[in-house]
SEKOL-976045 format. One record per residue: x, y, z of N, C-alpha, C, O in turn; residue in one letter. Coordinates in steps of 0.02 Angstrom, whole numbers, plus 50000, padded with zeros to 5 digits. Each point is the difference from the previous one (the first is absolute). Layout:
% SEKOL-976045
XYZXYZXYZXYZA/...
***
This chain:
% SEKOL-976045
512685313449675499285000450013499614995849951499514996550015X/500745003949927499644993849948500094992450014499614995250002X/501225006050010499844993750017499854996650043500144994149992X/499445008150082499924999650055498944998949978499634996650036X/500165006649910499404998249979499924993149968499544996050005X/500975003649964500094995049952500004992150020499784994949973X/500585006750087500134995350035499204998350063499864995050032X/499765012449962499334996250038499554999349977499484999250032X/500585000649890499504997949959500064992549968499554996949972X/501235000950040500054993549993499894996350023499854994449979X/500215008150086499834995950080499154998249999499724994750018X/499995011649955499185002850003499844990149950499874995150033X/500175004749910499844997149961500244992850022499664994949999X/500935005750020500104991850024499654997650069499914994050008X/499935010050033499395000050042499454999149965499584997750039X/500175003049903499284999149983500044993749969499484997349982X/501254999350006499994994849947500054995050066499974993949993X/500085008050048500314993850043499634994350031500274994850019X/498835007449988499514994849994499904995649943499774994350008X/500365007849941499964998149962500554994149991499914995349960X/500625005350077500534996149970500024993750073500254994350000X/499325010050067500084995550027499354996150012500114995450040X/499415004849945499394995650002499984998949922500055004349956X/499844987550034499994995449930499334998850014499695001550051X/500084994849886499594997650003499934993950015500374996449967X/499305000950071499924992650012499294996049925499475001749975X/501194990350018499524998749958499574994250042500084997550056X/499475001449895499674993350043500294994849985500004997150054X/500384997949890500344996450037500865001350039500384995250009X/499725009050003500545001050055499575000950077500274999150054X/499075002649938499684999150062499924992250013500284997450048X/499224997649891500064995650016500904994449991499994993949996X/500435008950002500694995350006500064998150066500084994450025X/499845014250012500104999350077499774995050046500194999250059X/499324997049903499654993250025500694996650036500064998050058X/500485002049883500614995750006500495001450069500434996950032X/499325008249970500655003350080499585001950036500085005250032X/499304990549973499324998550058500584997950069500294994549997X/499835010250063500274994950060499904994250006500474996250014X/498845001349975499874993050013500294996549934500294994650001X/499625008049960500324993349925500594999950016500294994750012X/500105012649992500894999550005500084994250075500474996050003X/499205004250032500064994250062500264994749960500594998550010X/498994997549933500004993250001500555000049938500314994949986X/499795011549976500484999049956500675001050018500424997849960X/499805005350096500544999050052499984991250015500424996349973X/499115001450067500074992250012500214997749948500534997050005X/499205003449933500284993749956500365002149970500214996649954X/500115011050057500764999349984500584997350042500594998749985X/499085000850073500514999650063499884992149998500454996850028X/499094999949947500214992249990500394998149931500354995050011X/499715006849931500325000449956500774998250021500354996149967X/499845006650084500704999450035500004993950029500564998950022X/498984995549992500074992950052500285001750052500484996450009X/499425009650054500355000250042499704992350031500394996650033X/499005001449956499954995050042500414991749992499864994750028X/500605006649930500494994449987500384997850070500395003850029X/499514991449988500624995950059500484997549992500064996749949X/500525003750099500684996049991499594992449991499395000350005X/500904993249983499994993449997500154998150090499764994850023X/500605009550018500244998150063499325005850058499795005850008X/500184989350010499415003450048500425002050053499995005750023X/500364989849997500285004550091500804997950001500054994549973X/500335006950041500594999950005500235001950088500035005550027X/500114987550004500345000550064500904999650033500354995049988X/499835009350040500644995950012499894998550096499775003850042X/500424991449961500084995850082500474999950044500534998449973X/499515002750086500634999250018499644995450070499425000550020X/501204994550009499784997250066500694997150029500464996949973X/499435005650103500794995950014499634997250069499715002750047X/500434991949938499644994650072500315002450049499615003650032X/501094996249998500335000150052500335008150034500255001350055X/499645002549887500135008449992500744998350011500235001150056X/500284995649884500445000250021500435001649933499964995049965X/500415009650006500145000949930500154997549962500165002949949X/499894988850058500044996549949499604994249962500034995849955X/499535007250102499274996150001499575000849961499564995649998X/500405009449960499515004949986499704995949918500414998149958X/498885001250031500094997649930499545006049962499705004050037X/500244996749888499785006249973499754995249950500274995049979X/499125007750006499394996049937499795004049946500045006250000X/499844992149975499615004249943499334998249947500054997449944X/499385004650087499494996449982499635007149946499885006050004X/500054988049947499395001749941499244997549981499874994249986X/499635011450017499504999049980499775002449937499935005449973X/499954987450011499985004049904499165001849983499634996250031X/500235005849953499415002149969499524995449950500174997149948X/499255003150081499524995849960500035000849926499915005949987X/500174991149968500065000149923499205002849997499825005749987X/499804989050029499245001049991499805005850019499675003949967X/500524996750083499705008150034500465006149956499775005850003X/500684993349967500345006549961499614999749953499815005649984X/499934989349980499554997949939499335005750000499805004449961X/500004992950105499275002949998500195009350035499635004749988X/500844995750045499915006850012500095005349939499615004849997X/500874994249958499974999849915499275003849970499735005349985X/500174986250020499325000849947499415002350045499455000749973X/500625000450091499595003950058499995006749979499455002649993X/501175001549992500125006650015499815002349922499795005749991X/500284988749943499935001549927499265002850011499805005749988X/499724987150046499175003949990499955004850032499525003749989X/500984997950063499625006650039500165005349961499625004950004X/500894995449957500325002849953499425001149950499825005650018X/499834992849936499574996949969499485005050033499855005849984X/499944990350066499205003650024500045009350025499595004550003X/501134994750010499915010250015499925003749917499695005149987X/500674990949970499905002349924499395000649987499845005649980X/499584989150027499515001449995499455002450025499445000849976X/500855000650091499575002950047500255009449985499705005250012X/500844993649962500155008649977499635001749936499945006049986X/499734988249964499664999749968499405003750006499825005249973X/499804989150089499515003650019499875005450043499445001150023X/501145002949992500015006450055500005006249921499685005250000X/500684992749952500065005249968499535001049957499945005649975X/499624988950006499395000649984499145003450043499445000549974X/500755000950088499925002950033500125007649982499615003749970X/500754997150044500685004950003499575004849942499705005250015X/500324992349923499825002349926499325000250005499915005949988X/499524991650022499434999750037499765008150007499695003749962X/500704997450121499885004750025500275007949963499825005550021X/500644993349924500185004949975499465000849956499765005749999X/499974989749962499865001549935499385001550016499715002749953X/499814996350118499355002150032500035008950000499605004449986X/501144995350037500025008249994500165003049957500015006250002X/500134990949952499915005949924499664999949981499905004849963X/499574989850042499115000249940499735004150063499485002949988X/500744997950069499535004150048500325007249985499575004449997X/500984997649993500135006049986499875004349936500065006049990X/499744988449967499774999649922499085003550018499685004649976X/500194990750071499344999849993499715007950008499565002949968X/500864999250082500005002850069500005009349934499595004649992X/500954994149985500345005549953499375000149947499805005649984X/499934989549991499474998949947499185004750040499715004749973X/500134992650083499315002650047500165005550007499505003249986X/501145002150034500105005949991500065004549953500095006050012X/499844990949915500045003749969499234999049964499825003149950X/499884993550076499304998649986499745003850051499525002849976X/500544998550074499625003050064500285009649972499585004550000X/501054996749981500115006649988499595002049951499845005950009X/499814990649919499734998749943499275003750028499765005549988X/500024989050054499244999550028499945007350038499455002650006X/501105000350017499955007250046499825004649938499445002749996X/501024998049958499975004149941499394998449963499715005349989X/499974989849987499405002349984499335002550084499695005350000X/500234989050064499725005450015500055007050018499485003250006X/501134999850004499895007850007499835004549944499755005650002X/500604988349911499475001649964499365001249982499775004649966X/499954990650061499235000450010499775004150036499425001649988X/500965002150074499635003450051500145007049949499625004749993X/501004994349978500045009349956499304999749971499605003350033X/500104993049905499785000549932499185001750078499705005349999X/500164990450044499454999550027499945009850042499475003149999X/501114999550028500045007250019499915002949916499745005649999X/500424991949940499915005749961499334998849975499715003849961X/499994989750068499045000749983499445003050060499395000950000X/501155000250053499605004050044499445003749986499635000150049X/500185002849905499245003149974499874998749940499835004749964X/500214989650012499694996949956499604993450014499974997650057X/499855000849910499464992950029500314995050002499814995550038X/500555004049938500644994950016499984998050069499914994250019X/500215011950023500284998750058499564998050029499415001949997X/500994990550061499514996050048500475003050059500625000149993X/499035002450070500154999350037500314995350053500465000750040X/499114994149946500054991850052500584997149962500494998550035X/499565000449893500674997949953500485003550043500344997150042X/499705010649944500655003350016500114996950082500584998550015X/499045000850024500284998850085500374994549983500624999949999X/498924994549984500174993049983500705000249952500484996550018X/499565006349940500554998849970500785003450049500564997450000X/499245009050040500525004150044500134993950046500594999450015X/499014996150010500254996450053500264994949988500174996450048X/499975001349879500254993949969500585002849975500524996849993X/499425010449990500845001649995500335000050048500594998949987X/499275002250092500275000450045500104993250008500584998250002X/499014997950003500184990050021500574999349953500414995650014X/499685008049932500544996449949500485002650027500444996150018X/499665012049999500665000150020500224997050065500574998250014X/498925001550022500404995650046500174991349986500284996050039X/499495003049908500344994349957500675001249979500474996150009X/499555009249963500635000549990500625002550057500594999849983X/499315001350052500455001550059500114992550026500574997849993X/499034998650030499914993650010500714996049941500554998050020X/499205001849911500324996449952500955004650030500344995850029X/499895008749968500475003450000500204998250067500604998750007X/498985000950047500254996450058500244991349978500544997350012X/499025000549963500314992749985500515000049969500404995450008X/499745009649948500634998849945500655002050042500564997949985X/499325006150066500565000950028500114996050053500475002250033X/499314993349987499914992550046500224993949955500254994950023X/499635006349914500094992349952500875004049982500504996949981X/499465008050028500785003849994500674998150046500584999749979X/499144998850105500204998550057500344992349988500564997450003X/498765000849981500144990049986500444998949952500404995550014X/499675007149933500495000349964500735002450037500484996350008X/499515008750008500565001550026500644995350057500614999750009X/498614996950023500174995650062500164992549955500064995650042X/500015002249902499894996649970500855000249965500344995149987X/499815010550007500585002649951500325005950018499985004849961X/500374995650102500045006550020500465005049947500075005950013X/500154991749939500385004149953499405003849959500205004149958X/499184995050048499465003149974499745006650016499645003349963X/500644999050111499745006050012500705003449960499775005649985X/500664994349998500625003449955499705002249932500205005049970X/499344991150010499545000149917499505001850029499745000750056X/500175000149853499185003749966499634995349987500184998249944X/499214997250080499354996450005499745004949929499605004650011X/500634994149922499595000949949499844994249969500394998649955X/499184997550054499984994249947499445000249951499425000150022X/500675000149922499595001049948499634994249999500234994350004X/499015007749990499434996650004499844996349922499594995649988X/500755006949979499894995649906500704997349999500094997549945X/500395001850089500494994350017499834993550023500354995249986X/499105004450051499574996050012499794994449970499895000649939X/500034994350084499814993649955499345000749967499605001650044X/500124997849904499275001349995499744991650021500394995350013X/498715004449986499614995650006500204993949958500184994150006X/499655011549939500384993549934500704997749996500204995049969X/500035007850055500624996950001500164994050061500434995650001X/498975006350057500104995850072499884992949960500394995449993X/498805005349977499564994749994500674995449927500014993849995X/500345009749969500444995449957500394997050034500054994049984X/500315007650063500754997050051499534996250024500144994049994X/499525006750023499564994650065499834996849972499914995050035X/499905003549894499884993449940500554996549987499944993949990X/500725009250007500634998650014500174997750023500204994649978X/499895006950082500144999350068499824992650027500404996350028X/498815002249956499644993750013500404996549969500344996850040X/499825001949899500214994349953500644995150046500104993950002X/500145010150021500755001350029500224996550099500345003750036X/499404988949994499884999850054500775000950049500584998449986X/499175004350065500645001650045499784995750067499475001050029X/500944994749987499894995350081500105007550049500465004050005X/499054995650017499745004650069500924999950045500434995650004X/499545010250018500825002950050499764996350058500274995550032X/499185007449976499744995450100500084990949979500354995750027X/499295003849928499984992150000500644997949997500194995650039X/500325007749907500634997749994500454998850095500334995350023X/499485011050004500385000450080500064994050027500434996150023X/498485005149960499904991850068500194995449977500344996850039X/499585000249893500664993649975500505001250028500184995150033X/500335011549974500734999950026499834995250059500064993950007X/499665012350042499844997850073499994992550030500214997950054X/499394997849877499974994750033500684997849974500274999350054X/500084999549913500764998549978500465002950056500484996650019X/499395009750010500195002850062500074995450057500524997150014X/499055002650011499844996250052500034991549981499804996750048X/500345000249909500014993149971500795000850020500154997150052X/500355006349915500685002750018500184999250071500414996350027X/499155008650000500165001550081500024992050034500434998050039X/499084998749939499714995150050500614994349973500264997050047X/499955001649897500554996649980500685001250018500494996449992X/499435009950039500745004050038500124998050069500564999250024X/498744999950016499654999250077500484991550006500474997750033X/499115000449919500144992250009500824996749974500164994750026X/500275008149931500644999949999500545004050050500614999249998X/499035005550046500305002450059500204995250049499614999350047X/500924997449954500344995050043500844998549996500364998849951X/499735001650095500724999450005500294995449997500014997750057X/500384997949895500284993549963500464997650028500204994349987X/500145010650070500664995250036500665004250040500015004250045X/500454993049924500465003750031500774994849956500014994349977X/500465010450028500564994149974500575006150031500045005949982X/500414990250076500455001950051500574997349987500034994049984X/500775011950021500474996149999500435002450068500005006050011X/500304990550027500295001050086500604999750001500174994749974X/500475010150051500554997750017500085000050046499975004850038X/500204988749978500294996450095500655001850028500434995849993X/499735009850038500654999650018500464993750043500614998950008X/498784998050015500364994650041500294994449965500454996450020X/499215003149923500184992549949500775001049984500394995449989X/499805012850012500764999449970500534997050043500564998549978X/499285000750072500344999150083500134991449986500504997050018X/498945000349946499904994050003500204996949948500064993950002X/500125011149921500384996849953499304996949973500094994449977X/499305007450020499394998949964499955008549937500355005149999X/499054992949958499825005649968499525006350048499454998650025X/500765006049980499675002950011499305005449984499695004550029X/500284991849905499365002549991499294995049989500124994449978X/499295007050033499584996649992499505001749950500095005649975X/499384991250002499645001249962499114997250014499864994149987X/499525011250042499554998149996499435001849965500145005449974X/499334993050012499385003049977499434997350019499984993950007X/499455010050004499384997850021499384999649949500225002549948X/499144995750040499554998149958499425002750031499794995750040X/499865009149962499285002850042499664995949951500074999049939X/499454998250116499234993249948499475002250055499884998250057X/499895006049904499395003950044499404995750004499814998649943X/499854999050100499574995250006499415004949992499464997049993X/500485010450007499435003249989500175006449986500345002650044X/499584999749924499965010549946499765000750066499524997550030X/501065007749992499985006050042499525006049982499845004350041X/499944995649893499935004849970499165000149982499665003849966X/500224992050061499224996849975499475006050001499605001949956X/500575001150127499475006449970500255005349957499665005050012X/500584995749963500195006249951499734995349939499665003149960X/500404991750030499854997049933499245000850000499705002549952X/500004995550103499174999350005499905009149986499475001949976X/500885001450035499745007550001500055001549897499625002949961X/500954993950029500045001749926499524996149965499875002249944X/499864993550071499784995249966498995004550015499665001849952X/500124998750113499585006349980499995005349975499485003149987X/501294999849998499805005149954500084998749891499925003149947X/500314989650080500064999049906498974996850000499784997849947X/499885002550100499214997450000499705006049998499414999749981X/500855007850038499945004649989500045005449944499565004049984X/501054995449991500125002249940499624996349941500035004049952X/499654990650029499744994149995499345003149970499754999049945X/500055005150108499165000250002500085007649959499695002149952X/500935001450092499835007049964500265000849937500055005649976X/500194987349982500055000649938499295000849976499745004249963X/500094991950060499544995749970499365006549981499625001049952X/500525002850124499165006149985500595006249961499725003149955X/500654998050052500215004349966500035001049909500025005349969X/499954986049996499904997049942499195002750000499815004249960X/499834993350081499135000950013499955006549959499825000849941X/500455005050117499855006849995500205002049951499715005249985X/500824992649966500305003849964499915000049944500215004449962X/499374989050016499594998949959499225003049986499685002349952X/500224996350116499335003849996499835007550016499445002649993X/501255001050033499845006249994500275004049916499925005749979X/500354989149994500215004849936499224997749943499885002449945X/499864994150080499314998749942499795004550044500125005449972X/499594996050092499605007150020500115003949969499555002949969X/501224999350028500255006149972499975001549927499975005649976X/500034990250000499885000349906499315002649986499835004949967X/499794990450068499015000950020499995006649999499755003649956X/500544998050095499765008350030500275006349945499675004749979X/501034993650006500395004849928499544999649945499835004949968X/499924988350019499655000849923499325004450030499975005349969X/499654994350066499265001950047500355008249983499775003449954X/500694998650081500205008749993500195001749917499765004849969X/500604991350009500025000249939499175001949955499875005449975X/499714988950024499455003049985499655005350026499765003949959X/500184997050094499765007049996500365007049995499725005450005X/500944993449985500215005849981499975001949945499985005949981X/500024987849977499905002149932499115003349978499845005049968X/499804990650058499375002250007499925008450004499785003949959X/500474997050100500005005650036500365007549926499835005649982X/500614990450005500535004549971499365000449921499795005749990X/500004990249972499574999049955499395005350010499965004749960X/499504994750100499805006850017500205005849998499655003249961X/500785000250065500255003850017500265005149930499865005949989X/500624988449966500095003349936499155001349949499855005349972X/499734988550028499415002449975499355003850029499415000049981X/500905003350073499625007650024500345004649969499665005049992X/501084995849980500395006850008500014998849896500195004749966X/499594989050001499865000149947499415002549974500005002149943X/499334998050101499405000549996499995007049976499745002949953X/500684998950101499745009250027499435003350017499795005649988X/499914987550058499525002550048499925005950005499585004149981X/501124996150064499935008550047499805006349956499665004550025X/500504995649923499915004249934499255000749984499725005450000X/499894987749983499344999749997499655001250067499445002749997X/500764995950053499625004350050499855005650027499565002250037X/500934999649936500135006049997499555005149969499645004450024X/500484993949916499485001649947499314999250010499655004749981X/500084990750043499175001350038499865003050069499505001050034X/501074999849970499905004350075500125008449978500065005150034X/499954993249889500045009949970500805002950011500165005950010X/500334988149985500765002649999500225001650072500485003650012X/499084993250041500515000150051500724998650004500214995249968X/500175008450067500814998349984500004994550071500204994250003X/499605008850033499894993650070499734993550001500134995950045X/499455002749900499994994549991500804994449972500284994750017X/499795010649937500624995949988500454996950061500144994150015X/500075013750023500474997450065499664994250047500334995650027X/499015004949977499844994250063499874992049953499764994950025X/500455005849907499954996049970500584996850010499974993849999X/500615009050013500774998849988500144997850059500394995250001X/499355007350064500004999850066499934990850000500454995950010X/498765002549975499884994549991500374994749968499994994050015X/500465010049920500524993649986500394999650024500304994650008X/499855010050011500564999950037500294993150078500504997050018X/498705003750004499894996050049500114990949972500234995350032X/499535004949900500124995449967500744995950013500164994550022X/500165010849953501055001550004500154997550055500454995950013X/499185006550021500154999250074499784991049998500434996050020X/499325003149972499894993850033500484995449944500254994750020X/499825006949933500574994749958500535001250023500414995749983X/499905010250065500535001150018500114994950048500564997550006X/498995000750025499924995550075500134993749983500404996150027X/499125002549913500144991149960500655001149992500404996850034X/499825008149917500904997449969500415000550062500454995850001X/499535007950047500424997650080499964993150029500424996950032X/498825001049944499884991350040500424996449946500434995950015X/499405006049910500374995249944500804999050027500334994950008X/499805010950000500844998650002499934998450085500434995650005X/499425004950034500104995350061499974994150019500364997050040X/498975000549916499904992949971500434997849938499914994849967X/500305007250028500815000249953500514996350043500164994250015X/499995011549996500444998650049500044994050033500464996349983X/499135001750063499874994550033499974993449961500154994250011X/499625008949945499704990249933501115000649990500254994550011X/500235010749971500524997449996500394998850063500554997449993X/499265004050065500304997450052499714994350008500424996950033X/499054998749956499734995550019500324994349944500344995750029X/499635003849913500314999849959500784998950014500324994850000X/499855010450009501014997750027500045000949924500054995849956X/499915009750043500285003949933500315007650027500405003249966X/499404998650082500255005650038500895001950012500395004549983X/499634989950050500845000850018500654995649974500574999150022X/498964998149905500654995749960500695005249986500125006050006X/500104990449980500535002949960500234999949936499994994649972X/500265010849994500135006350039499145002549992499514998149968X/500645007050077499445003250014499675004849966500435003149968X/499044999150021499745002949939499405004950044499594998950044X/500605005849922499185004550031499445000149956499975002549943X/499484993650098499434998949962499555004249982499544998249965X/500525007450054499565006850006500135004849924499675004749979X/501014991449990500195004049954499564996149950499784994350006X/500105011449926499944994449952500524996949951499734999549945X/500704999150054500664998849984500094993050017500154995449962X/499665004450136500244995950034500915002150014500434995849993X/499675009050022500865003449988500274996750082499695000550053X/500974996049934500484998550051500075003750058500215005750000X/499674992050035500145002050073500675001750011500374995350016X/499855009949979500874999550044499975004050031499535004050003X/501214996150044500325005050058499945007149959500195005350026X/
***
């Protein structure tokens, strides 16, 4: 009988341990790694492993025939040939160095998918950051107003009490909580995207500590950094491939021709005759015009193509990372601004002195706090744009998805791994 307890109290306890052992925590960069085993990136990193191998290498012999013919259908008539078509040197040349750039351009086009890729992750952790930050500012803002509505029920017959305040303030506690239901609905939606993002995420615990976080000052130093340091744009790099691509292709189009033939025949009849019976021929193809002309005219508009979208992609990529610096330093100042207020109200101690001429209202204080609070609130909103405009100035930049990879969110800057 003991040991029949013993045994369901062990059971009891390893049941209580067992969430524990089976939901981890997820970190943020193992959220952002997953960038790397994006379906679409593993696409192109499959391709250029699967060219690594040259399956596209050719024999030197293009076609290999054997012949048979007997003029008279009579069995000793019969002669048997054997014809070879050897393979264009030129055309093995260029299919080569054809398949190297294509080789080439999926590398960098996996470049720019996984920069992508990292993009969309790292949107959703400053949004789940943000998201976790407004909720605990919106739970903050509940607790002092129902504060306010207590201290305002315990001035109910004193002169204190405003009637029109107390409605006004009851109906702004109610707008808040349905702020907060709202915020708790988003967090469990920015929870979803994540998940759909990393499905090993619904297995973990979404705790990410908000002072793990990169601070301002620390954005605005890397990004002084960062500048010194130029990286050739991933898109611009492609469309250079592209046109090397298609320069390839169109050099492949035009060495596509078949050079000949070289035949050797045995005559059964020559033996009859006390001659050799074998012969020896070969032929010379002298193409008076490329078979191939439209496929060349097709490559040759798309190397006039790739051409141009170098060209605006250089445009944009230049000119959207000076937008983006513009706009970071612009949030930069006013957060600091913002943040500068904010500490010299709570140094002042306003709320204290107003208090005090209002004859020690305690409610003054709270709707004082209320008000900074709102303050909070709105620097909370700047430091979500800072690090989004972050974000973007290092994707624009092509500092995002170098290697190895680094999570920028940390302040460390700590390695990305599996």
């Amino acid at each position: 009988m003991n040991m029949s307890k013993l045994i369901l109290a062990t059971c009891l306890i390893a049941g209580s341990l067992l969430p524990w052992k089976t939901f981890g925590q997820l970190t943020i960069s193992e959220f952002l790694y997953s960038a790397v085993e994006d379906p679409e990136v593993k696409t192109f990193t499959e391709q250029v492993s699967y060219l690594d191998g040259k399956p596209y290498r050719t024999s030197p012999l293009q076609k290999l025939e054997v012949r048979m013919q007997n003029r008279e259908l009579a069995y000793n008539q019969q002669e048997l040939a054997l014809r070879v078509n050897p393979a264009n040197p030129w055309e093995l040349r260029n299919k080569n160095l054809y398949f190297k750039d294509v080789q080439k351009s999926l590398s960098l086009e996996r470049q720019v998918i996984l920069k992508e890729a990292l993009i969309e992750r790292y949107y959703n952790v400053v949004m789940f950051m943000y998201l976790t930050e407004l909720k605990a500012y919106n739970d903050s803002m509940q607790f002092n107003l129902e504060q306010q509505l207590a201290i305002q029920e315990k001035q109910y017959a004193s002169s204190y009490f405003d009637a029109d305040e107390y409605v006004k303030l009851k109906v702004e506690e109610l707008d808040n909580r349905v702020e907060v239901e709202e915020v708790d609905y988003e967090l469990a939606d920015q929870r979803h995207l994540i998940n759909r993002l990393y499905p090993k995420a619904h297995k973990s615990v979404l705790h990410w500590d908000l002072n793990a976080l990169i601070n301002v000052n620390r954005i605005e130093q890397l990004v002084d950094s960062l500048t010194r340091f130029s990286v050739m744009s991933s898109l611009v790099l492609y469309e250079k491939q592209m046109i090397k691509v298609a320069q390839s292709e169109y050099n492949l189009e035009r060495s596509n021709i078949n050079l000949g033939f070289f035949q050797t025949e045995f005559d059964q009849r020559r033996i009859d005759q006390n001659r050799t019976p074998i012969n020896l021929s070969f032929g010379v193809t002298i193409p008076i015009t490329n078979p191939n002309k439209g496929d060349m005219a097709k490559r040759k508009l798309e190397m006039i193509e790739s051409q141009y979208n170098m060209e605006e992609a250089a445009h944009e990529s230049e000119t959207d990372k000076i937008i983006i610096q513009d706009k970071l330093s612009t949030l930069l100042v006013r957060y600091r601004n913002l943040e500068k207020r904010i500490t010299d109200l709570k140094k002042n101690n306003f709320a204290q002195t107003l208090s005090t001429i209002k004859g020690g209202d305690p409610l003054i204080v709270a709707q004082f706090n209320q008000r900074l609070g709102k303050l909070n609130d709105l620097l909370i909103k700047i430091k979500c744009n800072i690090l989004l405009t972050y974000v973007d100035y290092l994707a624009f930049s092509d500092h995002l998805q170098q290697q190895p990879l680094v999570n920028f969110l940390s302040p460390t800057l700590e390695p990305i791994r599996p």
